[in-house]
N, C-alpha and C positions, 0 to 999 in steps of 0.2 A: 538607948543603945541595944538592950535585949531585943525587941522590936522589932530593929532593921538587923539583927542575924536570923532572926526568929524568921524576917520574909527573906532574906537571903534563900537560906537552907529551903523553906517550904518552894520559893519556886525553882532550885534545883532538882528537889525533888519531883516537882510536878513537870520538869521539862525532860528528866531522865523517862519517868512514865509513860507521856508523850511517844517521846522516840522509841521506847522498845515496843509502844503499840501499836506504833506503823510498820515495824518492823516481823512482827510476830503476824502469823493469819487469822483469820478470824474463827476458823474450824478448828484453831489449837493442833494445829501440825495434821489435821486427819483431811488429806488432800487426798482427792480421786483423779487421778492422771487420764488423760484422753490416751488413746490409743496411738502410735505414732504415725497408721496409719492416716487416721483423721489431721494429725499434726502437722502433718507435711503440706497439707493446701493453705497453712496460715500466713494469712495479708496475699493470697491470691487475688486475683480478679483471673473472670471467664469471661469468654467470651458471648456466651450465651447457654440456655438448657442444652443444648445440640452438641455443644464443647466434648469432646472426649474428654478430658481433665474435671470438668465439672461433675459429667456421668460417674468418674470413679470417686469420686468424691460424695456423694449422693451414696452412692453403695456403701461407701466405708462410713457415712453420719446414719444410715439409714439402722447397719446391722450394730452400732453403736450403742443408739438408740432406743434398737430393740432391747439388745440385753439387759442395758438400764431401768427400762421400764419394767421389765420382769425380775430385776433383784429389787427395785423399791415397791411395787406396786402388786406383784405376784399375778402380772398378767401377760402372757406370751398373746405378741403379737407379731402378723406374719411382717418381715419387710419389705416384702416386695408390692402388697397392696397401697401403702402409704409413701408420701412422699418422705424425704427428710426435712424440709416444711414445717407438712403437716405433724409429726410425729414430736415435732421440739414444741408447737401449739398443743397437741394431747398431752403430753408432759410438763408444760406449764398448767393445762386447765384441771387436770391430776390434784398438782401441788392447790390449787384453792377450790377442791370440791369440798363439799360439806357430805358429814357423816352421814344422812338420810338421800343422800343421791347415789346412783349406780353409775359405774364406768360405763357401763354400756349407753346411757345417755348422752355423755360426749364422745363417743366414739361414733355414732350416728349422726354427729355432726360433718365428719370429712370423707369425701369420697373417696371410693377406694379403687385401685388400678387396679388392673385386671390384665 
Protein backbone atom coordinates (compact mmCIF):
# COMPACT_ATOMS: atom_id res chain seq x y z
CA UNK A 1 0.00 0.00 0.00
CA UNK A 2 2.98 2.43 0.89
CA UNK A 3 4.44 1.40 -2.58
CA UNK A 4 1.75 2.53 -4.84
CA UNK A 5 1.41 6.22 -2.95
CA UNK A 6 5.14 6.18 -2.55
CA UNK A 7 4.91 5.79 -6.88
CA UNK A 8 1.74 7.81 -6.99
CA UNK A 9 3.58 11.00 -5.52
CA UNK A 10 7.17 10.20 -7.19
CA UNK A 11 5.53 10.42 -10.63
CA UNK A 12 3.57 13.48 -9.78
CA UNK A 13 6.37 14.86 -8.87
CA UNK A 14 8.39 13.82 -11.78
CA UNK A 15 5.55 15.02 -14.16
CA UNK A 16 5.25 18.57 -12.41
CA UNK A 17 9.14 18.72 -13.24
CA UNK A 18 8.67 17.89 -16.64
CA UNK A 19 6.23 20.51 -17.42
CA UNK A 20 7.90 23.40 -15.76
CA UNK A 21 11.03 22.32 -17.84
CA UNK A 22 9.43 22.87 -20.95
CA UNK A 23 8.21 25.69 -19.69
CA UNK A 24 11.13 27.53 -18.24
CA UNK A 25 14.29 28.36 -20.99
CA UNK A 26 17.21 26.88 -21.09
CA UNK A 27 19.38 30.26 -20.48
CA UNK A 28 17.30 30.63 -17.19
CA UNK A 29 15.40 33.67 -18.29
CA UNK A 30 18.88 35.52 -19.69
CA UNK A 31 17.29 35.90 -23.41
CA UNK A 32 19.15 38.18 -26.07
CA UNK A 33 16.17 39.58 -28.16
CA UNK A 34 16.89 40.23 -31.86
CA UNK A 35 16.40 43.45 -33.01
CA UNK A 36 12.86 44.28 -34.29
CA UNK A 37 14.27 45.31 -37.14
CA UNK A 38 15.71 41.90 -38.01
CA UNK A 39 12.16 40.61 -36.58
CA UNK A 40 10.05 41.93 -38.89
CA UNK A 41 11.24 39.57 -42.16
CA UNK A 42 10.29 36.50 -39.87
CA UNK A 43 8.72 33.45 -42.13
CA UNK A 44 9.49 35.80 -45.18
CA UNK A 45 10.38 34.36 -48.21
CA UNK A 46 12.16 36.60 -51.14
CA UNK A 47 12.09 36.61 -53.98
CA UNK A 48 15.59 36.37 -54.79
CA UNK A 49 19.33 38.29 -53.76
CA UNK A 50 17.89 41.14 -56.05
CA UNK A 51 14.69 41.50 -53.72
CA UNK A 52 14.66 44.86 -52.20
CA UNK A 53 12.99 43.34 -49.09
CA UNK A 54 15.74 40.86 -48.95
CA UNK A 55 18.68 43.63 -49.43
CA UNK A 56 17.17 45.37 -46.18
CA UNK A 57 17.09 42.44 -44.53
CA UNK A 58 20.79 41.61 -45.17
CA UNK A 59 21.59 45.06 -43.97
CA UNK A 60 19.65 44.84 -40.71
CA UNK A 61 21.31 40.69 -40.07
CA UNK A 62 24.58 42.02 -41.35
CA UNK A 63 24.91 45.06 -38.70
CA UNK A 64 23.24 42.68 -36.26
CA UNK A 65 25.76 40.54 -36.57
CA UNK A 66 28.36 42.76 -36.38
CA UNK A 67 27.65 44.04 -33.05
CA UNK A 68 27.31 40.57 -31.70
CA UNK A 69 30.33 39.41 -32.78
CA UNK A 70 32.13 42.35 -31.21
CA UNK A 71 30.41 42.03 -27.72
CA UNK A 72 31.29 38.13 -27.62
CA UNK A 73 34.36 37.79 -29.43
CA UNK A 74 35.86 41.51 -29.06
CA UNK A 75 36.34 41.77 -32.78
CA UNK A 76 35.00 44.73 -34.96
CA UNK A 77 34.14 43.71 -38.06
CA UNK A 78 33.21 45.81 -41.09
CA UNK A 79 29.56 44.81 -42.39
CA UNK A 80 29.65 45.70 -45.40
CA UNK A 81 32.58 43.41 -46.47
CA UNK A 82 30.62 40.12 -45.43
CA UNK A 83 27.62 38.93 -46.38
CA UNK A 84 24.95 38.09 -43.57
CA UNK A 85 25.77 34.41 -44.70
CA UNK A 86 28.84 34.47 -44.24
CA UNK A 87 29.01 36.32 -40.94
CA UNK A 88 26.27 33.71 -39.19
CA UNK A 89 29.17 30.90 -40.62
CA UNK A 90 32.09 33.20 -38.85
CA UNK A 91 30.08 33.21 -35.76
CA UNK A 92 29.31 29.69 -35.65
CA UNK A 93 33.02 28.64 -36.69
CA UNK A 94 33.99 31.35 -33.55
CA UNK A 95 31.87 29.32 -31.15
CA UNK A 96 34.09 25.82 -31.96
CA UNK A 97 37.53 27.32 -32.44
CA UNK A 98 40.00 25.94 -30.21
CA UNK A 99 42.15 28.07 -27.83
CA UNK A 100 45.56 27.77 -29.86
CA UNK A 101 43.85 29.01 -33.15
CA UNK A 102 43.58 32.81 -34.36
CA UNK A 103 40.27 34.41 -35.63
CA UNK A 104 42.05 35.59 -38.31
CA UNK A 105 42.42 31.96 -39.79
CA UNK A 106 38.86 31.76 -40.20
CA UNK A 107 38.21 34.96 -41.36
CA UNK A 108 40.46 34.27 -44.39
CA UNK A 109 38.30 31.61 -45.15
CA UNK A 110 35.22 34.11 -46.61
CA UNK A 111 35.43 36.50 -49.25
CA UNK A 112 34.93 39.71 -48.74
CA UNK A 113 32.86 42.52 -50.87
CA UNK A 114 34.23 45.30 -51.64
Amino acid sequence: MKSKWFLRTLFITLGIGFIASLTVSPAFGKRVAMPTRVTTYDGKYFKGFQDPEYISYDQALREYLVKRIDQKYCIALDPKKYSGIDLLEIEALFKCKKSNESYESFLKMFPKRW
